[in-house]
C-alpha positions as CSV (number, residue, x, y, z in Angstrom):
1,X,-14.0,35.2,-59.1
2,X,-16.1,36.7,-56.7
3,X,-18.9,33.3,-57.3
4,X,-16.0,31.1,-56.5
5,X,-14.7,33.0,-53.4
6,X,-18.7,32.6,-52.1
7,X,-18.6,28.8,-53.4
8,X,-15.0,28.2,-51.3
9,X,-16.4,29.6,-48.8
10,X,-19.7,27.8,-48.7
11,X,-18.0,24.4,-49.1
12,X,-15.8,25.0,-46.1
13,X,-18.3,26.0,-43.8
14,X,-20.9,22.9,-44.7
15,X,-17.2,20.9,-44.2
16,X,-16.5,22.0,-40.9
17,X,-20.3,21.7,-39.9
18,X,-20.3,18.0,-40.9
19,X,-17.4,17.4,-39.1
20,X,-18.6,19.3,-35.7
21,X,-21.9,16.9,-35.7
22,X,-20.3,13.8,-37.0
23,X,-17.7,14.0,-33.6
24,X,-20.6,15.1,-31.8
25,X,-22.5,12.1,-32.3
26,X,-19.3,9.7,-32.1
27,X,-19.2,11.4,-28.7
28,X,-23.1,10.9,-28.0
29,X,-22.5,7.5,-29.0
30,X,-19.6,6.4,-26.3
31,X,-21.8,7.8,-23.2
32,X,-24.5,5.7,-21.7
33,X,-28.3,6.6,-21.9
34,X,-30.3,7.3,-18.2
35,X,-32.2,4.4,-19.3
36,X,-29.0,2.0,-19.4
37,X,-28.0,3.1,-15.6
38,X,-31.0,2.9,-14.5
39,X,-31.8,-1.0,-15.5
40,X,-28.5,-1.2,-14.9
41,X,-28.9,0.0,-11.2
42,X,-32.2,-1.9,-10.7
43,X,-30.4,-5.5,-12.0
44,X,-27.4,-4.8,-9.5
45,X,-30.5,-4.2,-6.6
46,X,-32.1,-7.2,-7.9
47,X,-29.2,-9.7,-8.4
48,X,-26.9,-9.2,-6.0
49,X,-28.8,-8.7,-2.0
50,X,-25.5,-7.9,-0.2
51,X,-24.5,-5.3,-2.7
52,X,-23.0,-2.0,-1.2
53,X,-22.0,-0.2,-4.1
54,X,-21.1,0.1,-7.5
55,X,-19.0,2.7,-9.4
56,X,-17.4,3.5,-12.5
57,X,-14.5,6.4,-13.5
58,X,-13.7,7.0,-16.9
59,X,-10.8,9.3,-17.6
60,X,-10.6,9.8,-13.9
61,X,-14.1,11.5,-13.6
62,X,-17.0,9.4,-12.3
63,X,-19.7,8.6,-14.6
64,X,-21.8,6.6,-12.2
65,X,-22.0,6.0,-8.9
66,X,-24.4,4.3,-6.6
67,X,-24.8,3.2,-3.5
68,X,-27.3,0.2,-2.0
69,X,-28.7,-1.0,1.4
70,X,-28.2,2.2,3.5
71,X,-24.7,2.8,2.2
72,X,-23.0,6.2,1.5
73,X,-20.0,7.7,0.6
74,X,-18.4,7.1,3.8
75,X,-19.5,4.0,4.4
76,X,-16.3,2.1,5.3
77,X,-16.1,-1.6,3.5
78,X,-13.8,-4.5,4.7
79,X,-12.3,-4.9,0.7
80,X,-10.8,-8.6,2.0
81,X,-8.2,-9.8,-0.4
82,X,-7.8,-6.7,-2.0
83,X,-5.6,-5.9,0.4
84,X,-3.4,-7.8,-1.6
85,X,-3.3,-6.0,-4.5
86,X,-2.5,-2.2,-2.4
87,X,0.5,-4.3,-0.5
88,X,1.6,-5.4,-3.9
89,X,2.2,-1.4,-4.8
90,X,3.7,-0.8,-1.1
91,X,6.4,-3.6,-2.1
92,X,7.0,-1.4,-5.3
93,X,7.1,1.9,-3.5
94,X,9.6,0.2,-1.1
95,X,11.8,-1.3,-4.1
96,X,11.6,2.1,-5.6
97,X,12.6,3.8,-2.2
98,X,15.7,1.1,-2.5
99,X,14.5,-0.6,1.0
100,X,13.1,-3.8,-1.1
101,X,16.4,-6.6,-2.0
102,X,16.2,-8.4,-4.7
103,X,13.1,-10.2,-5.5
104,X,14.9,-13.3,-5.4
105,X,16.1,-13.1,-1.7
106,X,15.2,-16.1,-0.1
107,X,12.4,-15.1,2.6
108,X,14.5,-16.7,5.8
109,X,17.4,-14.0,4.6
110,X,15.0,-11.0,5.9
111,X,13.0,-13.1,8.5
112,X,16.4,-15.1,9.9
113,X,14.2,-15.6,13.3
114,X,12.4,-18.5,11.9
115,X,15.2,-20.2,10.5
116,X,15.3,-23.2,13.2
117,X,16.8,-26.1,11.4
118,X,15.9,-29.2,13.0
119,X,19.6,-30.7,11.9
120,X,20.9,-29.2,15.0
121,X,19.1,-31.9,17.0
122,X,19.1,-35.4,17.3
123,X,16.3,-38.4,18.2
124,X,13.9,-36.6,16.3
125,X,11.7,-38.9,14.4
126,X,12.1,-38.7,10.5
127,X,14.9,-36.4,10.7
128,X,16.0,-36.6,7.5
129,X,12.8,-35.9,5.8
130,X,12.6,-32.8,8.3
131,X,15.9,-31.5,7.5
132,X,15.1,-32.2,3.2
133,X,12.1,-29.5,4.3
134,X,14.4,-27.2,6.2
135,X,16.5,-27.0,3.3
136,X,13.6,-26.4,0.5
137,X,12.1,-23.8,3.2
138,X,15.5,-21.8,2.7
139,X,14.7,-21.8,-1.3
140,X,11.5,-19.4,-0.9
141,X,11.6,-16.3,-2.1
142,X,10.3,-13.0,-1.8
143,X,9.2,-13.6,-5.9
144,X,7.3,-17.0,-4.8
145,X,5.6,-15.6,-2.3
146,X,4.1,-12.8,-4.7
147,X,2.7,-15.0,-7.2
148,X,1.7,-17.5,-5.0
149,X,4.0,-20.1,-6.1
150,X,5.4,-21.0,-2.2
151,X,4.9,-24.6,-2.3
152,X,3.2,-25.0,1.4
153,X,1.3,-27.9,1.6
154,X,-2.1,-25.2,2.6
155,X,-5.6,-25.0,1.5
156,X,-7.1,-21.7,1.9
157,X,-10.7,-21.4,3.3
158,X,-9.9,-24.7,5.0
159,X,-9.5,-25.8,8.7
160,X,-6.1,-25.6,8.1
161,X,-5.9,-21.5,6.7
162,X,-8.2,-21.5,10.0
163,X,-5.9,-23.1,12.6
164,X,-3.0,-20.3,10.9
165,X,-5.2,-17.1,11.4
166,X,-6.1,-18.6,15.3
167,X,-2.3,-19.4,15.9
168,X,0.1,-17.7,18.2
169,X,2.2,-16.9,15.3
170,X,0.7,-17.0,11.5
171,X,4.0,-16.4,10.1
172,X,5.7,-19.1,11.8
173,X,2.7,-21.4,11.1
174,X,3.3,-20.9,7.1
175,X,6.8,-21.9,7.3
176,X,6.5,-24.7,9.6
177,X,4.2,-26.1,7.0
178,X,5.6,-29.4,4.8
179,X,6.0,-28.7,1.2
180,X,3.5,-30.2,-1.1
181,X,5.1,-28.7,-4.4
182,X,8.9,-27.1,-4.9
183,X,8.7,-23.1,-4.8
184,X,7.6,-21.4,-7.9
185,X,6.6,-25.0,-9.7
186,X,2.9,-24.2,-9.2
187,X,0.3,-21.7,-8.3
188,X,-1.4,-22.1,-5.1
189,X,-3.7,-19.2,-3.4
190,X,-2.5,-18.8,-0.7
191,X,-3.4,-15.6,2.0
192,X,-0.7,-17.1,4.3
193,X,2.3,-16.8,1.8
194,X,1.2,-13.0,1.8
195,X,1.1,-12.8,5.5
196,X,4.5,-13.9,5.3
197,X,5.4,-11.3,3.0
198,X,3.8,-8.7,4.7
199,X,5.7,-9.1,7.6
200,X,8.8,-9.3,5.8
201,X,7.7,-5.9,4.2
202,X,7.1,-4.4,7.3
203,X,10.7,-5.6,8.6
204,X,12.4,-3.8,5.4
205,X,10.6,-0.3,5.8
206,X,10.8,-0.1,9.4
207,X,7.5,0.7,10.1
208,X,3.7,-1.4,10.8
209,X,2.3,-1.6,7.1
210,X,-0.9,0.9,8.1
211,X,1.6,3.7,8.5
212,X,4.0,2.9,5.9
213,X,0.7,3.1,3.7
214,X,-0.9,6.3,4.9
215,X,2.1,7.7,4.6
216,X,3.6,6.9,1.0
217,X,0.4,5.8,-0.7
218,X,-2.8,7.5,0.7
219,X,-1.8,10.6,1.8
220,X,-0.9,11.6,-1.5
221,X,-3.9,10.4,-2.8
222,X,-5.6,12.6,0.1
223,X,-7.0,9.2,1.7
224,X,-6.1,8.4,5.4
225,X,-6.8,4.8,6.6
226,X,-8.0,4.0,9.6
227,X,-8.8,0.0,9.8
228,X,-6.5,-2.8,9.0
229,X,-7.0,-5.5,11.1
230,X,-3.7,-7.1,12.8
231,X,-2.8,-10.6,14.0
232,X,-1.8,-11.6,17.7
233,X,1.4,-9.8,17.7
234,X,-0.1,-6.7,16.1
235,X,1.0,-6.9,13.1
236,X,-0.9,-5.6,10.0
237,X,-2.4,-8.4,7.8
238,X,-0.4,-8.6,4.7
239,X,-3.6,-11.0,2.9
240,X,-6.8,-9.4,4.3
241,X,-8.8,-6.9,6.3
242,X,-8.4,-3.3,5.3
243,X,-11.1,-1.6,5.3
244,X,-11.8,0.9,2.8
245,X,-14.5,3.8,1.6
246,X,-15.7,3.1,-2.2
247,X,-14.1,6.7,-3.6
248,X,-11.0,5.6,-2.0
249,X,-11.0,2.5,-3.6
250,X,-11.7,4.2,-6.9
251,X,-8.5,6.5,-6.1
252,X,-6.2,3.8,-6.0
253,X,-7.9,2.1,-8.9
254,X,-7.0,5.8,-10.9
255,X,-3.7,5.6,-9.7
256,X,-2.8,1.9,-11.0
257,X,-4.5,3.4,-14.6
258,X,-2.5,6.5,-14.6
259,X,0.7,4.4,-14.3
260,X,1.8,4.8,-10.9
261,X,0.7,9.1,-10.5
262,X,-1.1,11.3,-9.4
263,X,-1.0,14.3,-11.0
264,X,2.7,15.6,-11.5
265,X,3.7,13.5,-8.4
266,X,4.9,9.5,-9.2
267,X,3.9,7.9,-6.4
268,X,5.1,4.3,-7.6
269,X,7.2,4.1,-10.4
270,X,5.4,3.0,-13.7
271,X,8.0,0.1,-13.9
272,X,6.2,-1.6,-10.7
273,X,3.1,-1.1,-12.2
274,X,3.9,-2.8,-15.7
275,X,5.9,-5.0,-13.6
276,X,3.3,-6.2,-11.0
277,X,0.6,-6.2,-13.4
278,X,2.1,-8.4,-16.1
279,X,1.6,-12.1,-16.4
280,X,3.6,-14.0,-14.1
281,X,2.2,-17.2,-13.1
282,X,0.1,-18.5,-16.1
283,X,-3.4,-18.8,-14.9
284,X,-6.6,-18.9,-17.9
285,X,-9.2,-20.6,-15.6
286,X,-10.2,-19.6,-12.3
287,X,-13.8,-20.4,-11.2
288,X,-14.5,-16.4,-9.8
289,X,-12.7,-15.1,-12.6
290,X,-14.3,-15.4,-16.0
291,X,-11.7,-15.2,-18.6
292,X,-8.5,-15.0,-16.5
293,X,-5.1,-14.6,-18.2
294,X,-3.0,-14.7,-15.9
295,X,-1.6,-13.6,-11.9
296,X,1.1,-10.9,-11.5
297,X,2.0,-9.7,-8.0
298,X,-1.5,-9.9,-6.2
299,X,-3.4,-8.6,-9.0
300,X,-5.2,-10.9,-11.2
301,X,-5.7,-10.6,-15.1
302,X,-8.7,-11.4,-17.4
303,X,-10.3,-10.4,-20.3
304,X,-13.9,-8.2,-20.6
305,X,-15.2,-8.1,-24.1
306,X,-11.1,-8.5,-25.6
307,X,-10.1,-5.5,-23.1
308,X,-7.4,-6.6,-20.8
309,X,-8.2,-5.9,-17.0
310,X,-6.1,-5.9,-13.6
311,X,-8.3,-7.0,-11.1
312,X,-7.8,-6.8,-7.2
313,X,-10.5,-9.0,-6.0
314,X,-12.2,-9.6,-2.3
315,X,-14.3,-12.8,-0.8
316,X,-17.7,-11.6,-0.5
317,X,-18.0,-9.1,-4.1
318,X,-15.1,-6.4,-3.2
319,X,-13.7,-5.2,-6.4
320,X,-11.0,-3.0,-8.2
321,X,-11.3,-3.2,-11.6
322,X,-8.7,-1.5,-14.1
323,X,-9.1,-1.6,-18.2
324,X,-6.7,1.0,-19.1
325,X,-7.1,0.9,-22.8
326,X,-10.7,2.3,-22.0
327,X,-9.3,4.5,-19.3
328,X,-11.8,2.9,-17.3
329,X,-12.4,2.0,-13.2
330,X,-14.8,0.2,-12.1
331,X,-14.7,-0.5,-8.2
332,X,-17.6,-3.0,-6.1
333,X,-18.3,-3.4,-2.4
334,X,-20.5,-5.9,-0.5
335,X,-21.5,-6.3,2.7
336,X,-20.6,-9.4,4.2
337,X,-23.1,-11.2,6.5
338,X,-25.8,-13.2,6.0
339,X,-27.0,-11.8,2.9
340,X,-23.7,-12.3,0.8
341,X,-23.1,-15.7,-0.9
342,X,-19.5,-15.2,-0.9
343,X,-18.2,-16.3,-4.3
344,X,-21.1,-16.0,-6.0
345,X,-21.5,-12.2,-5.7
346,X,-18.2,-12.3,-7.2
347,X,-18.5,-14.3,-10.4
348,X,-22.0,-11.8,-10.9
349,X,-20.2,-8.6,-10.5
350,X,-17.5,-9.8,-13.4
351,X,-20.5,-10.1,-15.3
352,X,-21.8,-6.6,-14.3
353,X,-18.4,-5.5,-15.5
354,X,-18.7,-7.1,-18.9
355,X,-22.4,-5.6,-19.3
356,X,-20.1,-1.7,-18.8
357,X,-17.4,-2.7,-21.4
358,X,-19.4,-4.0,-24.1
């Protein structure tokens, strides 16, 4: 009896030691070796001459994080177009905050100012092809302008997206613009169709998009910003120009993974985030975005190594990368200047990415 007790005994203890060492190897195994980062690091140096950073967060605790070039933890970055992707979670904040109509509010509803039909006025020459673009104008919705599906007949990166960020009035530019396509028919990336929406934004809160943000978004998430670059009638950018510190970044990324909190606190519902984040516009090539599936609300979708990703993406390298079934952040800056090769650093640092989730 005794023999058996000792056996029983014996067995469990050589049990619960296998088991100990077999999760902590499985645990050994998921972390990456010094010698990874470090390659890792000197590739980034080596590839990539505008590069300003590079970080990664898993399970909202930073596993590596390094900066390049004389930059530093404050080291304020212009993030571009990701700009995008933090007004896409103000309009969901404002929706949840019941200041947001429906998403199917046609834009000239909130923005009534710039509805000047030209049927009011006569000699004009091809009036009636004038009057057909009046009428499609007043189809355009606050949904078409978040998944880019507007219709403008505009080109960005063009003399045209040009001639609207040097005009007296970019918002008025936009919809003076013919139609090349009917609203929501196709996909067109389009920086003024958000500059549009940011102003209607701005309308429906009562309050300059900066401060809307630093107060319902970043100050929760202890971040204050200071730079977001306005247009001639000092109004906040809705497409571009924030600038941003690379922890910050990472902060917001955190906050998109943990479904709209922070802590106990919801800062945007989770609803917005499945919402904005889900396909929208059907999009599975893009020549930045290796392995894209798809555009939401100003975030972008794609594939690394079968995980699905929520990108918010910036000319010049600026990333915030989100692959929640990894619990996983990954957030890029560049500098942009002379050294940065504009797209290119891009489709590189999706590759970086897919080296991190393999």
């Amino acid at each position: 009896m005794k023999y058996k007790l000792i056996t029983r005994i014996s067995s469990i203890l050589i049990l619960t030691f296998f088991s100990l060492s077999i999760k902590s190897q499985a645990k050994k195994n998921t972390e990456f070796p010094k010698v990874f980062f470090e390659q890792f690091t000197k590739k980034l140096n080596d590839s990539i001459p505008s590069i300003g950073s590079f970080i990664i967060s898993k399970n909202n605790k930073i596993i590596y994080e390094q900066y390049f070039h004389q930059a530093n933890k404050e080291t304020l970055f212009n993030v571009k177009s990701v700009t995008k992707s933090v007004v896409s979670i103000l309009t969901g904040i404002a929706k949840d905050q019941n200041k947001l109509p429906d998403l199917n509010m046609p834009i000239l509803k909130i923005l009534p100012e710039y509805d000047n039909s030209r049927s009011n006025f006569k000699n004009i020459s091809n009036i009636e092809g004038k009057i057909t673009n009046d009428s499609i104008r007043r189809t355009v919705t606050l949904r078409h302008l978040m998944t880019m599906t507007g219709g403008f007949d505009y080109l960005e990166n063009s003399q045209l997206s040009r001639a609207m960020s040097f005009s007296s009035d970019p918002v008025k530019f936009m919809l003076d613009l013919p139609f090349e396509e009917y609203p929501g028919d196709k996909f067109n990336y389009s920086s003024g169709e958000t500059y549009i929406l940011g102003v209607a934004l701005s309308k429906l809160v009562k309050n300059n998009l900066k401060d809307y943000a630093n107060e319902n978004l970043f100050k929760p998430l202890s971040i204050k910003i200071e730079k977001w670059d306005t247009d001639v009638l000092n109004r906040n950018l809705g497409g571009s120009e924030l600038s941003m510190r690379p922890l910050e970044m990472i902060k917001f990324g955190n906050l998109i993974l943990d479904s709209g909190k922070i802590g106990n606190k919801q800062i945007v519902s989770q609803k917005w985030i499945e919402e904005s984040t889900a396909e929208k516009i059907k999009l599975d090539s893009w020549d930045v975005l290796p392995n894209a599936n798809g555009y939401g609300y100003y975030w972008w979708r794609r594939k690394t190594n079968g995980h699905q990703a929520f990108v918010a993406v910036g000319y010049g390298g600026q990333i915030v990368c989100i692959i929640p079934d990894l619990k996983m952040v990954i957030v890029a800056t560049c500098f942009l200047g002379e050294k940065n090769r504009g797209r290119m650093e891009l489709k590189k640092l999706h590759g970086f990415i897919d080296e991190i989730t393999k």
